[in-house]
C-alpha beads as a LAMMPS data file, in Angstrom:
LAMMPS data file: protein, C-alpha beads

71 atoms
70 bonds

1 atom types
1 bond types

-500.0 500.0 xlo xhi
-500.0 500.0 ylo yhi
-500.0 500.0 zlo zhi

Masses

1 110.0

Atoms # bond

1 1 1 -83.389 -465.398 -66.848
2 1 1 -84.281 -465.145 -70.030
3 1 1 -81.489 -464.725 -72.875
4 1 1 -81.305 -461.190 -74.596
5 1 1 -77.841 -461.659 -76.134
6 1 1 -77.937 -462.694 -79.567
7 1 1 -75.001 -464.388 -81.648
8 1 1 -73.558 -461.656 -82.833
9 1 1 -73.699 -459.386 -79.945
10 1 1 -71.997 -462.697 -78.256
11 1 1 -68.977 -462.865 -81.088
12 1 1 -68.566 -459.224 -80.485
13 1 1 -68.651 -459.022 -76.644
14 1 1 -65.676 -461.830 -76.569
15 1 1 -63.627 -459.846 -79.460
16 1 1 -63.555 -457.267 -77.426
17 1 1 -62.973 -459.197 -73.668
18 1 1 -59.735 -460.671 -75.795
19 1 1 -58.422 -457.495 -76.942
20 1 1 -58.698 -455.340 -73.924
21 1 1 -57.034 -459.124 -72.082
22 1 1 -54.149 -458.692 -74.857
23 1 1 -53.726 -454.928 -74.164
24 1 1 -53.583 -455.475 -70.709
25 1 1 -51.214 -458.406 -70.283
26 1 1 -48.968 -456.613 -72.560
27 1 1 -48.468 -453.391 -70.926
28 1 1 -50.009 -451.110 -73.455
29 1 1 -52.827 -450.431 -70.994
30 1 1 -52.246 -450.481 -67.601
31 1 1 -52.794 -449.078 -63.965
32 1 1 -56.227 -448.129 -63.078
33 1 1 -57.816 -448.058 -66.256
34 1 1 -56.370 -450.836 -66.975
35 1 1 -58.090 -452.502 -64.076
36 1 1 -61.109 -451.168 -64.849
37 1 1 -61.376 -452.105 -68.115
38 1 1 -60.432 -455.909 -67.677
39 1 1 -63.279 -456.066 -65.025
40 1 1 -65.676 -454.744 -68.576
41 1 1 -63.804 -457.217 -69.844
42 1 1 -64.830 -460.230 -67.653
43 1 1 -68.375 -459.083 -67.281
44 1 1 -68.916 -459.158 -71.169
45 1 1 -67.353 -462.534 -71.047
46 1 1 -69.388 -463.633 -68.513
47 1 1 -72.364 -462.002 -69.963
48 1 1 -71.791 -463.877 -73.255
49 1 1 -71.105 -467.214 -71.984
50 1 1 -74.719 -466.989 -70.116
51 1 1 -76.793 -465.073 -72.713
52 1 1 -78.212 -462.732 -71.022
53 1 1 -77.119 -458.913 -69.769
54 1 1 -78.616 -457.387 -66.945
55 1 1 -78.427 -453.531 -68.345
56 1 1 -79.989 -454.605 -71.252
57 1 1 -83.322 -455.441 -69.373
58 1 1 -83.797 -452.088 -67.614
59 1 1 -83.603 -450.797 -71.221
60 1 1 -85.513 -452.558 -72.548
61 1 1 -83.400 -454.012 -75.292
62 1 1 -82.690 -457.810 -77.139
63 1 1 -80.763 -458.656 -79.701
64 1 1 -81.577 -462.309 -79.633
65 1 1 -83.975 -463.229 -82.908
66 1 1 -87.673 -463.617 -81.680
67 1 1 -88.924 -467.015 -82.524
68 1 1 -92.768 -467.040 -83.499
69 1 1 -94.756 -470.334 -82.997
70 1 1 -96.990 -471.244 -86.134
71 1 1 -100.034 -471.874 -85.344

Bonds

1 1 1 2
2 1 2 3
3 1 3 4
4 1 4 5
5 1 5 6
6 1 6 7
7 1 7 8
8 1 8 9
9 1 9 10
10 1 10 11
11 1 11 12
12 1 12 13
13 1 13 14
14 1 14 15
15 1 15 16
16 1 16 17
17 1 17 18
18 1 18 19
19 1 19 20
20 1 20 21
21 1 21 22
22 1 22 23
23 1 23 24
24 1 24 25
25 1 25 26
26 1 26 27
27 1 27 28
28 1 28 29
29 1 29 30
30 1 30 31
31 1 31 32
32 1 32 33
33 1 33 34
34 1 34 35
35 1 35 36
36 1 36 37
37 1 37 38
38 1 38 39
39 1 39 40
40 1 40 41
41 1 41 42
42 1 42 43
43 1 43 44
44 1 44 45
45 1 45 46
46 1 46 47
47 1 47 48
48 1 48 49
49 1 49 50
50 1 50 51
51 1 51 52
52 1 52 53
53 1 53 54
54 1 54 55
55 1 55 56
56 1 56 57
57 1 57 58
58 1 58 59
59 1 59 60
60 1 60 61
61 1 61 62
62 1 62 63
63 1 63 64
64 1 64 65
65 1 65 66
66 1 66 67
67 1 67 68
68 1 68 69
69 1 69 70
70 1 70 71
């Protein structure tokens, strides 16, 4: 796999897992969307902690920096 998730994408992705996990754990979301939105949650974790998101392949889209090799 290669990596498609750059730094900032990462910070943001995890700013957002930890407030949706806040929201949730205090009650100020909860039942089913709740749910739902703590599974977003954990994938965007996950996706951050590995580098790489799956959606953003079929689109075609990185927001990692593309390194150039001088010649």
């Amino acid at each position: 796999m290669k990596k498609n998730i750059g730094s900032v994408d990462k910070i943001i992705r995890i700013l957002i897992a930890i407030i949706i996990a806040i929201l949730f754990f205090t009650n100020v979301i909860s039942g089913t969307l709740g749910i739902i939105l703590l599974i977003f949650a954990g994938m965007f974790l996950i996706t951050s902690l590995i580098g790489f998101c799956g959606l953003y392949t079929i689109l075609g889209v990185s927001t990692c920096k593309i390194k150039t090799k001088e010649n």
